[in-house]
N, C-alpha and C positions, 0 to 999 in steps of 0.2 A: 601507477596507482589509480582504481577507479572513484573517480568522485562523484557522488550522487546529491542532487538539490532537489529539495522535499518543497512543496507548497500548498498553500488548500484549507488548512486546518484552521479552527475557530471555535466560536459559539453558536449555538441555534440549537432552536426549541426542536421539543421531542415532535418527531414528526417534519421534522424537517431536513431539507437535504444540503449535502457537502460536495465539492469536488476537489479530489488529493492528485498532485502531481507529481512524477518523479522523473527528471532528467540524469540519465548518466553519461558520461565521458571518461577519458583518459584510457580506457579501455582499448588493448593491443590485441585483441582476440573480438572474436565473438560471443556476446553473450549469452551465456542459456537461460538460467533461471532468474526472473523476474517479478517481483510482487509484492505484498504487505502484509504484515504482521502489528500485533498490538499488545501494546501492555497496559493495563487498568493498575492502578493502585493494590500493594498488596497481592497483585496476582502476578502467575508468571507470561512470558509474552506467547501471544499466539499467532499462528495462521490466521490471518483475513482472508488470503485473496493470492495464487503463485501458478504462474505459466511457464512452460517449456519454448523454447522458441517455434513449436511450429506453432505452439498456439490454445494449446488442450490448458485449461483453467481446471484450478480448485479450488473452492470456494468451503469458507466453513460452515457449518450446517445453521451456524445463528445468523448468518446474512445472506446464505439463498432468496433471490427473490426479489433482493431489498437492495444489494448493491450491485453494481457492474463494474467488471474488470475490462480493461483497453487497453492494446498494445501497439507500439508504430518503430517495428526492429532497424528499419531504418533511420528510426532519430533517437533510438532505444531510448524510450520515454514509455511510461505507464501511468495510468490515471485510473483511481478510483471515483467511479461516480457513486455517492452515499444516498439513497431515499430511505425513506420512512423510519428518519432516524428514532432511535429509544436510547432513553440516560445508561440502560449497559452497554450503549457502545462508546461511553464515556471511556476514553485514554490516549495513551502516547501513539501513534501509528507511525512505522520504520519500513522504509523502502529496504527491500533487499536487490541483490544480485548476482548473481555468479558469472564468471569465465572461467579458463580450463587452470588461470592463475590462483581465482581465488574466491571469498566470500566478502561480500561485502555488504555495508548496512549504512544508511542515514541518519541522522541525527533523529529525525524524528520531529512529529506536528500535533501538537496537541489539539484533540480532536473532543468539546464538551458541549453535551447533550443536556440542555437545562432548559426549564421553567422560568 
């Protein structure tokens, strides 16, 4: 069973930056898919931020620019670096994962952009 530890998340002003981390373990494979996704209240979750292991990033079209994705397949850990943050990136933010076993998701960090 892969276990994933989410960290990073808080508060800070719009315009301000966040760093999210995501360690996984327990994983008997290697993993492919890596990255974050988000849920805001009321809405359903989305793509932030998901790489393949060699490394080809997607990013969604509201945080081009503004945030960076990081990968080290060796400690299979991912970090999002957040700048220039805005209150709609106010929500929950979920590591995800895959191996050839299965999907897998973190708890989640609550990530608010406030005044």
């Amino acid at each position: 069973q892969v276990h994933l530890v989410e960290s990073g998340g808080g508060l800070v002003q719009p315009g301000g930056s966040l760093r999210l981390s995501c360690a996984a373990s327990g994983s008997s494979y290697s993993i492919n898919l890596m990255g974050w996704y988000r849920q805001a209240p009321g809405k359903q979750r989305e793509l932030v931020a998901l790489s393949n292991r060699g490394g080809s990033v997607t990013y969604a079209e509201s945080v081009k620019g503004r945030f960076t994705f990081s990968r080290d397949n060796a400690r299979n850990t991912v970090h999002l670096q957040m700048d220039g943050l805005k209150a709609e990136d106010t929500a929950v933010y979920y590591c995800r994962v895959t191996d050839i076993r299965g999907d897998y998701w973190g708890q989640g960090t609550q990530v608010t952009v406030s005044a």
